[in-house]
C-alpha positions in Angstrom: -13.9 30.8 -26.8 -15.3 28.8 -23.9 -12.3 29.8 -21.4 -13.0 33.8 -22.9 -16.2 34.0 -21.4 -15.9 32.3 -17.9 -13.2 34.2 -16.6 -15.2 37.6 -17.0 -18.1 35.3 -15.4 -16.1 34.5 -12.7 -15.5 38.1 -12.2 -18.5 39.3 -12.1 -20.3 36.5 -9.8 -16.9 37.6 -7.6 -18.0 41.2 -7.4 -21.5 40.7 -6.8 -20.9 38.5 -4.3 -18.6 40.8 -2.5 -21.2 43.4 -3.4 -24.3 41.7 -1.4 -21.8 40.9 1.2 -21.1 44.9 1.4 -24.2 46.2 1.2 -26.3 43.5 3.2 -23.8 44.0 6.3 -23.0 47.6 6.2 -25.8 49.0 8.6 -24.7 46.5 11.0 -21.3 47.2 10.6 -19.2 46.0 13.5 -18.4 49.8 15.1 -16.2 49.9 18.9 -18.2 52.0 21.8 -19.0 55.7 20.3 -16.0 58.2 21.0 -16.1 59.4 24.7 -18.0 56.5 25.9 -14.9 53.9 26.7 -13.6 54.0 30.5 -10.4 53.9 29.6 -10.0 51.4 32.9 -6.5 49.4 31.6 -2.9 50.6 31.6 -1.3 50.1 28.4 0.9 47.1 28.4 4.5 48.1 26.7 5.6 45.3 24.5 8.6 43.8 25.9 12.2 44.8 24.4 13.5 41.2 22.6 16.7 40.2 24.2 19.6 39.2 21.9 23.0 37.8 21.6 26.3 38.7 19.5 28.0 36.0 18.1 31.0 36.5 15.4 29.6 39.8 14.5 26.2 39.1 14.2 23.0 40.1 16.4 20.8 37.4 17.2 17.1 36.9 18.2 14.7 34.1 19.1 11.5 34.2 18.3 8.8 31.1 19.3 5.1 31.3 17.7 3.2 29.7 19.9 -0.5 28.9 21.5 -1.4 30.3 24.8 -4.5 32.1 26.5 -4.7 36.0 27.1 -6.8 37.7 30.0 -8.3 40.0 28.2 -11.6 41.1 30.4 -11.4 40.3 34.1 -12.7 36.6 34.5 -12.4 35.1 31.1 -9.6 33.5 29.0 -9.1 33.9 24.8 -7.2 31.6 23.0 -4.5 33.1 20.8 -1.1 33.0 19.4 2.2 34.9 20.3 5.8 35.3 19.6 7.6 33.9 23.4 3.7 35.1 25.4 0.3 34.1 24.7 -0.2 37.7 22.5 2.1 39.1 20.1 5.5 39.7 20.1 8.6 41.4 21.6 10.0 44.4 20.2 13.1 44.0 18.3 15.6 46.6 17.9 18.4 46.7 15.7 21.3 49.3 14.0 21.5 49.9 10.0 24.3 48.6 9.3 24.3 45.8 11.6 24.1 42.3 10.6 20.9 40.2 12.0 19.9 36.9 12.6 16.4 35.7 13.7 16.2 32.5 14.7 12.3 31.4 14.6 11.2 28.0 16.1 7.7 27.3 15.1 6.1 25.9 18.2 2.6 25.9 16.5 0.8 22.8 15.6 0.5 24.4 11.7 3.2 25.9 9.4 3.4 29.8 9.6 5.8 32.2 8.2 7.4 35.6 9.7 7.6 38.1 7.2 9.6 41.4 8.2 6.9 44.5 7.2 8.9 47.3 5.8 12.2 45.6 5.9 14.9 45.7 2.6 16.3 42.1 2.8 16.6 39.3 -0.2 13.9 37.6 -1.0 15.1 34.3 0.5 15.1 36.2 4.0 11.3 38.0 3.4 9.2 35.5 4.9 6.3 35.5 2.3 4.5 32.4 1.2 7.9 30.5 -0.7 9.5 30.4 3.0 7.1 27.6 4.9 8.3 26.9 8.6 6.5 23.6 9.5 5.8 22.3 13.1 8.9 21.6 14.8 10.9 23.5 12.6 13.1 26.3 13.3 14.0 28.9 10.3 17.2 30.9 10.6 17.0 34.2 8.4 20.0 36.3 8.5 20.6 40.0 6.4 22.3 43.0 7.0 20.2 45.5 8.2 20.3 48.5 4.9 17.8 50.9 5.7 16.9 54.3 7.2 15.9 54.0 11.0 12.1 53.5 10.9 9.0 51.7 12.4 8.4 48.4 11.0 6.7 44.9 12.2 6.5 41.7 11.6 3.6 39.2 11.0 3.2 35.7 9.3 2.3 35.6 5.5 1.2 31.8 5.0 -0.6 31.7 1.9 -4.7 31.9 2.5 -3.8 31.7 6.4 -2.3 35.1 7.1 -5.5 36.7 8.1 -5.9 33.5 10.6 -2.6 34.1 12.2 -2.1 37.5 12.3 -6.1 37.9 14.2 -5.1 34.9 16.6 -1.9 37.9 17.9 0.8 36.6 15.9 2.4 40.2 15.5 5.2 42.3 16.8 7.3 45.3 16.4 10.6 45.7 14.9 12.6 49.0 15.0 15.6 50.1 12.5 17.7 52.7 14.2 20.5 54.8 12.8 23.0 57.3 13.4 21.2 60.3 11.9 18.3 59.7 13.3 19.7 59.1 17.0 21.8 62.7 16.6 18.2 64.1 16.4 16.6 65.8 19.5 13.5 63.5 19.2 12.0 61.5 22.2 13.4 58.0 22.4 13.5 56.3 25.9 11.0 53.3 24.9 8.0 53.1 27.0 8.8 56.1 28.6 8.8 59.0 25.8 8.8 56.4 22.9 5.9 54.4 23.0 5.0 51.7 20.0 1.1 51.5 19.4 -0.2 48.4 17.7 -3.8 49.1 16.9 -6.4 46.1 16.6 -9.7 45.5 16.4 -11.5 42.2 17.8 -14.9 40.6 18.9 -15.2 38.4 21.7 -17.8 35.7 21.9 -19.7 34.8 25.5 -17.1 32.6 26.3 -14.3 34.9 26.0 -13.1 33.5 22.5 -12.2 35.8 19.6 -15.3 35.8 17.3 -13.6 35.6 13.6 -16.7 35.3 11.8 -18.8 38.4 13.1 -18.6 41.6 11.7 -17.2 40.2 8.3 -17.9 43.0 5.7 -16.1 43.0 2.1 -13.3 44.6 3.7 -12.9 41.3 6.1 -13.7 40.9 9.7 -14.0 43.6 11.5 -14.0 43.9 15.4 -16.0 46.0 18.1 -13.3 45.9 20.7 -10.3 47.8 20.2 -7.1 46.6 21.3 -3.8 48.4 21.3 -1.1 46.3 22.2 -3.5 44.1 23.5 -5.0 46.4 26.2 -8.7 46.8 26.3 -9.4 50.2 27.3 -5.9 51.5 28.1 -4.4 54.7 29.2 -1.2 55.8 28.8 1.2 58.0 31.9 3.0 60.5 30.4 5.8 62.1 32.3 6.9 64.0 29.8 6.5 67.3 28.0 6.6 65.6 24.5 5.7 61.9 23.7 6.4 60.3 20.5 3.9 57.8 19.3 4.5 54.8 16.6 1.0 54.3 15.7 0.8 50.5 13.7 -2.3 50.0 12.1 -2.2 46.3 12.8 -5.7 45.2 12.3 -6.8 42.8 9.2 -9.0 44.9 8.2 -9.9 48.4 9.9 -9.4 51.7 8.0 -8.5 54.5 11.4 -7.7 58.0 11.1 -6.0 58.9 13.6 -6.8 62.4 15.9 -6.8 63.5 19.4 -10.5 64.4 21.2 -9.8 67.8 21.3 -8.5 68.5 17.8 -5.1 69.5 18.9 -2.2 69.6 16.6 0.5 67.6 16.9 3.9 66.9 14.3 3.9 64.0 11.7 7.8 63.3 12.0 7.9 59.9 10.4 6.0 57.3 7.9 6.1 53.7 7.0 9.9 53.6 5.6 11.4 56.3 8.4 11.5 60.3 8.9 9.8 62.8 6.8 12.0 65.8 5.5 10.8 67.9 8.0 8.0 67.7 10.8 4.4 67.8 8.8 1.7 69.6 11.6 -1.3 67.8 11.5 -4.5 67.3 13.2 -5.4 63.8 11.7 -3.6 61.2 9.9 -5.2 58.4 8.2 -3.7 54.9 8.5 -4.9 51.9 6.6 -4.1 48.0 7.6 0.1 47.6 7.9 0.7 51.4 7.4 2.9 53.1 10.1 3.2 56.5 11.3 5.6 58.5 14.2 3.9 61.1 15.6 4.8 63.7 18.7 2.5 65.4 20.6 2.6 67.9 23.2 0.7 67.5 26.6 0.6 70.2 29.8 0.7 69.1 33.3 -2.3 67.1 34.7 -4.2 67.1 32.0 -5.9 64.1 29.9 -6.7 63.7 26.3 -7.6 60.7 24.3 -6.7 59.4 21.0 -9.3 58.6 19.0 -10.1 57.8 15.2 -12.5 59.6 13.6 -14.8 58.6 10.3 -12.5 57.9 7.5 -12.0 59.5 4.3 -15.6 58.8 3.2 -14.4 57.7 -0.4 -13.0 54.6 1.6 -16.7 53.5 2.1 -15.2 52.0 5.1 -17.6 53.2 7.5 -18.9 56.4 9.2 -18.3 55.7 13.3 -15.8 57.8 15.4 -14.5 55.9 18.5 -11.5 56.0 21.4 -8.6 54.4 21.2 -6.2 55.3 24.1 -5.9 58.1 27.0 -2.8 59.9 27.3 -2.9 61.1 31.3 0.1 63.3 32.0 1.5 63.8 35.4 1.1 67.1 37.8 4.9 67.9 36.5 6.5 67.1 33.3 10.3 66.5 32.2 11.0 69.3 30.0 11.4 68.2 26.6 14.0 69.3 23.8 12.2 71.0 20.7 11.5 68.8 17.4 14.1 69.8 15.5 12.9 71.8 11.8 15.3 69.4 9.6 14.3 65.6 10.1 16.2 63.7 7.3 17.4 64.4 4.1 15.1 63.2 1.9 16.5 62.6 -1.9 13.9 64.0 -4.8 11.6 61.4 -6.6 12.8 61.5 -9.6 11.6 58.9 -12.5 13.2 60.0 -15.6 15.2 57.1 -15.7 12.8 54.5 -15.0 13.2 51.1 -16.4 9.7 50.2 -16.9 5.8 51.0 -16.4 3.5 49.2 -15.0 -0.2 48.9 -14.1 -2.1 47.7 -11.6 -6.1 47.4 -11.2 -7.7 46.2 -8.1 -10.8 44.7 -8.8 -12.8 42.4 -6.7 -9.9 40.2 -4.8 -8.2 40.0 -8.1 -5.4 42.7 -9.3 -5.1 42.9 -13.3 -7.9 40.3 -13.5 -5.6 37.6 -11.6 -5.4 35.6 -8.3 -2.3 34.2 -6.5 -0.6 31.6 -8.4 2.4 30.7 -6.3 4.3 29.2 -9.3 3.6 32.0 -11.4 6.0 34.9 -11.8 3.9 38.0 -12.5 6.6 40.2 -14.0 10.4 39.9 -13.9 12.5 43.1 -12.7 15.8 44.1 -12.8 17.9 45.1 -9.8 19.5 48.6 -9.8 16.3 50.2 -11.7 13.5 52.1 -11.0 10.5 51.7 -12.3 7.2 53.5 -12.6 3.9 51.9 -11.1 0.5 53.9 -11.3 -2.0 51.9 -9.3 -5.8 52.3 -9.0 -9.1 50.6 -7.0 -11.8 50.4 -9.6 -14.3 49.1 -6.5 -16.1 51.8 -4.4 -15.1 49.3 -1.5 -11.9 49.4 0.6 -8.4 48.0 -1.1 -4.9 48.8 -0.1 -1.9 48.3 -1.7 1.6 46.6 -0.2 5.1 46.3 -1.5 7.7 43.8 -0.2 11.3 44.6 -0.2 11.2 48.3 -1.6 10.1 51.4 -0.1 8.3 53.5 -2.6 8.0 57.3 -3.0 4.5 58.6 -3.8 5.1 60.7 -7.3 1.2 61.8 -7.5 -2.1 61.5 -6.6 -4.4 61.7 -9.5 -2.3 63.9 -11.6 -1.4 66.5 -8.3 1.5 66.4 -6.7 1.0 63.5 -2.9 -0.1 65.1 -0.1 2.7 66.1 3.0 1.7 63.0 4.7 2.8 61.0 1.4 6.0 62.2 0.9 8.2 60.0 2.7 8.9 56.5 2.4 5.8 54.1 1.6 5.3 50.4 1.6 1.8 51.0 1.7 -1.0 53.1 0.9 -4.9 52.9 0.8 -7.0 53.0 -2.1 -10.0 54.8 -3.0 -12.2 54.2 -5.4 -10.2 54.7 -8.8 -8.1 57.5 -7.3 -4.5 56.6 -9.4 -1.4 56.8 -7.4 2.0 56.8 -9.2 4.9 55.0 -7.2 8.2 55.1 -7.8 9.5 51.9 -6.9 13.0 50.7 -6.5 14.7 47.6 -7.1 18.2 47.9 -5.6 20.6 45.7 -3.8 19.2 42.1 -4.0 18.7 39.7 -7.2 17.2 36.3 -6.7 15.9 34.3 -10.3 14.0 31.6 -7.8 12.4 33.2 -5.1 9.9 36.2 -5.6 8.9 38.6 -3.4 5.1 39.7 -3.1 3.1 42.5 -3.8 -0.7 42.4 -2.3 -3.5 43.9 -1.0 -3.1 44.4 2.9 -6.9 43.4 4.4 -5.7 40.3 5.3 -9.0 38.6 3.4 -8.6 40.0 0.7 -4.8 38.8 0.4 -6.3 35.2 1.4 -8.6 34.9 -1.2 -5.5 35.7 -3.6 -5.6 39.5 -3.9 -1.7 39.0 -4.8 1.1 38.6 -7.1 4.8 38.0 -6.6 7.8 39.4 -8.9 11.5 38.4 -9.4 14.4 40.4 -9.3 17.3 39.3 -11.4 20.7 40.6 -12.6 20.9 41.8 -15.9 20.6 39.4 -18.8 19.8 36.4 -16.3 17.0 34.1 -16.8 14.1 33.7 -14.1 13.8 30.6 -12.9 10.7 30.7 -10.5 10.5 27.7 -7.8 7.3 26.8 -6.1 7.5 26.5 -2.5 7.8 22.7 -1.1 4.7 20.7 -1.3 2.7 22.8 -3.7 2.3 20.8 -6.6 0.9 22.9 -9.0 3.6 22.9 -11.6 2.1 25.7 -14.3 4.4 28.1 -14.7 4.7 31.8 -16.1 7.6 34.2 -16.6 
C-alpha cells in the first residue's frame, strides 16, 4: 500500500515543481533581440561537406568529437564541442542503397554517443544510450542506407548527458539522397541553391562562455542568441531565382515557427522522413526541437528579406516573442531557376487496418505512462514486419514533443480530423500540445534485435535527461526478448 501512494506523490511534487519553475520564470523568459532589430552583420558559415573513402564496397566516414573554442562575437572565445572543428559537425552525404560506415573516435575526455536522427538502421547501429563510446575509443557503425532521400542529423544520446553534449555543438547534418528525388527539378547545388539551416539558441556569459543555466524554463534552457549553423547574426547571398532551405530545429529546447518578414509564401516540399506528395504553399511552418523541414522560396533581384520565427502556436505555452533568424540578400541578377515540379514523391496511403497492436502514450511531467527511463527495462516488445497504432497525447499545458527511433511514422489524425498538409509526410517527430491526441502509424520493418532496444522520447533535451523516455525491442516472430543493459550499468531489474 505504502509503494501505491508514493509513486502518485512523486508525481505530483514532480509537476508542481516543474509548475513553479514554469510559471516563476515565464515573464523573464529568455527571448533573442525583437524581430527587425538584429544587424544581420555575419555571413552564414556553410557546414563543410564530410570527405569519405570506398573501400570493398562500402562508403566510409570519420568523425572525431572533440573540445575546441569557437569565436563567436569578435574578441571573445566559447568553449565547445565539435565533430573534426571546435562547433558541430560536417555534412555527410550518402545514396539509399549504398552501404555506410562511420567510424567515430571519441576524442572527448567523457563517453558520448552518435545517434543518426531520422535514420532506418538496426538497433545495434542507432547510437542511443545501450551504444557507450568511452574516451579513447573508436566505434565503427556500419548499415545499408534503406530510406527515401531526406534531411536528417546526427547528435549524441548519452543517457542524462544529451542535453550537455548536444548545447556544447556536438551536432551535424546528414543527407539521404536517391534516385527519384535527384530526377526532380529541385535546387540542389549545396551551399549554393541548397543550403542546410541548423537553428540554435544560446546565452553567452561576460566571459564569452555558453551560460547553460540561464533562461532554464520547464521546457529546458533556453537561449537569447540565435545561432544558425553557428553564425551570430548571419545573412545568406543568394544567386539564385529559387533557394531551397533544410531548416533543422536543433535547439534543446526552443519551439520556432518558421516565416519570412514579409509574409511571403513560399513551397513546403519536404518533412522530417523526405518529400511531401506534392509541394504544400505555406506562409509559416512550425518546427519543434529535432524536427526537419525543406522549404523553397522565391527571391527577385536585389532585394532582402529575413527569416524569422514568429510566436508559436499559443497552445504550446512556449512563449509569445517573434524574432530574426537569417537574411536572405539576393544579387542584382539571378540564375534562372527550373519550376518545382507539381508531383514530388509518391507517397503510399496510411492505412492501419492491419495493425498489430495499439498503444498509448501519456506525457506527463518528465514521465510518459507514469514511468522514467530504466535502461534495463524493456517497455513493450514489437514485432518486425507489423504496424502498429500509437495515439499519443501531452496532458501538461507545458511544452512536450514526441521522438521515434528507427521508424518514420505517418500522422493518421489530429484529434479525431484528418493531420494537417504539413503532417502528411514522413514524421519522426512531432510537438505536443496540451492533450491534443495524435494517432501514428508506426512501422516496424526490416530489423529484429531481442538485446538491444531502440528509444522513444521526448525531444527537449531536459526533459529526455530527466528520463522522459522509454526503449522497445523488435523481435522476429515467436522469439523471446532478451534485453541487455549497456556496460557498466548495474542495475540488473528487468521487465519484458
Amino acid at each position: 500500500m505504502a509503494t501505491l501512494v508514493a509513486v502518485p506523490l512523486v508525481l505530483v511534487l514532480v509537476l508542481i515543481a516543474a509548475g513553479a519553475i514554469w510559471f516563476a520564470s515565464n515573464s523573464v523568459r529568455a527571448t533573442p533581440p525583437a524581430a527587425g532589430t538584429l544587424s544581420f552583420s555575419q555571413p552564414l558559415r556553410i557546414p563543410e561537406l564530410a570527405p569519405s573513402r570506398v573501400e570493398d564496397g562500402v562508403r566510409i566516414f570519420e568523425l572525431e568529437p572533440r573540445e575546441g573554442s569557437t569565436p563567436f562575437r569578435p574578441g571573445t572565445q566559447t568553449p565547445t564541442l565539435g565533430y573534426n572543428g571546435s562547433y558541430l559537425g560536417p555534412t555527410l552525404v550518402a545514396r539509399s542503397g549504398e552501404r555506410v560506415r562511420v567510424d567515430v573516435a571519441n576524442g572527448l575526455p567523457e563517453s558520448t554517443t552518435v545517434h543518426w536522427h531520422g535514420m532506418h538502421l538496426p538497433a545495434a547501429m542507432d547510437g542511443g544510450p545501450h551504444s557507450p563510446i568511452t574516451p579513447g575509443e573508436t566505434w565503427h557503425p556500419e548499415w545499408t542506407i534503406d530510406q527515401p532521400a531526406a534531411s536528417l542529423w546526427y547528435h549524441p544520446h548519452l543517457h542524462g548527458r544529451t542535453r550537455e553534449q548536444v548545447d556544447a555543438g556536438l551536432a551535424g547534418m546528414f543527407l539521404v539522397q536517391d534516385d527519384e528525388e535527384s530526377a526532380l527539378s529541385l535546387p540542389r547545388e549545396y551551399g549554393v541553391d541548397d543550403v542546410p539551416l541548423i537553428v540554435q539558441d544560446r546565452s553567452f556569459g561576460p566571459d564569452g562562455a555558453f551560460a547553460g543555466g540561464l533562461g532554464m524554463q520547464f521546457d529546458g534552457v533556453l537561449g537569447d542568441t540565435i545561432l544558425v549553423n553557428g553564425t551570430v547574426a548571419p545573412h545568406l547571398d543568394v544567386t539564385t531565382e529559387l533557394i531551397r532551405l533544410r531548416l533543422l530545429n536543433g535547439s534543446s529546447a526552443r519551439m520556432y515557427d518558421f516565416t519570412f518578414a514579409d509574409g511571403r509564401e513560399f513551397a513546403l516540399i519536404a518533412t522530417d522522413g523526405g518529400l511531401l506528395g506534392e509541394p504544400v504553399a505555406a506562409t509559416s511552418v512550425p518546427l519543434s526541437p529535432g524536427e526537419r523541414a525543406e522549404i523553397v522560396v522565391a527571391l527577385d533581384p536585389g532585394e532582402r528579406v529575413a527569416l524569422r520565427s514568429q510566436a508559436p502556436d499559443p497552445a504550446l505555452h512556449a512563449g509569445s516573442a517573434a524574432f530574426d533568424v537569417l537574411e536572405l540578400r539576393a544579387a542584382a541578377s539571378l540564375t534562372p531557376s527550373a519550376a518545382l515540379p507539381a508531383t514530388l514523391a509518391d507517397l503510399p496511403e496510411a492505412d492501419d487496418s492491419d495493425a498489430a497492436a495499439q498503444r498509448s502514450f501519456v506525457m506527463s511531467g518528465h514521465s510518459i505512462n507514469d514511468r522514467q527511463m530504466d535502461l534495463g527495462r524493456a517497455d513493450f516488445v514489437a514485432t518486425v514486419d507489423t504496424d502498429e497504432v500509437w495515439t499519443v497525447r501531452n496532458e501538461n499545458p507545458l511544452p512536450h514533443s514526441f521522438h521515434v527511433h528507427d521508424t518514420q511514422f505517418r500522422v493518421l489524425s489530429v484529434d479525431g480530423s484528418a493531420p494537417p498538409a504539413r503532417l502528411s509526410g514522413w514524421k519522426d517527430t512531432i510537438a505536443l500540445e496540451q492533450d491534443r491526441e495524435y494517432r501514428l502509424l508506426v512501422s516496424f520493418e526490416d530489423y529484429a534485435d531481442a538485446q538491444t532496444p531502440y528509444m522513444y522520447h521526448c525531444h527537449l533535451l531536459w526533459h529526455e535527461d530527466q528520463g522522459m523516455m522509454g526503449q522497445f525491442l523488435v523481435v522476429e516472430p515467436g522469439q523471446e526478448p532478451d534485453l541487455k543493459r549497456p556496460e557498466g550499468d548495474s542495475d540488473d531489474h528487468l521487465d519484458h
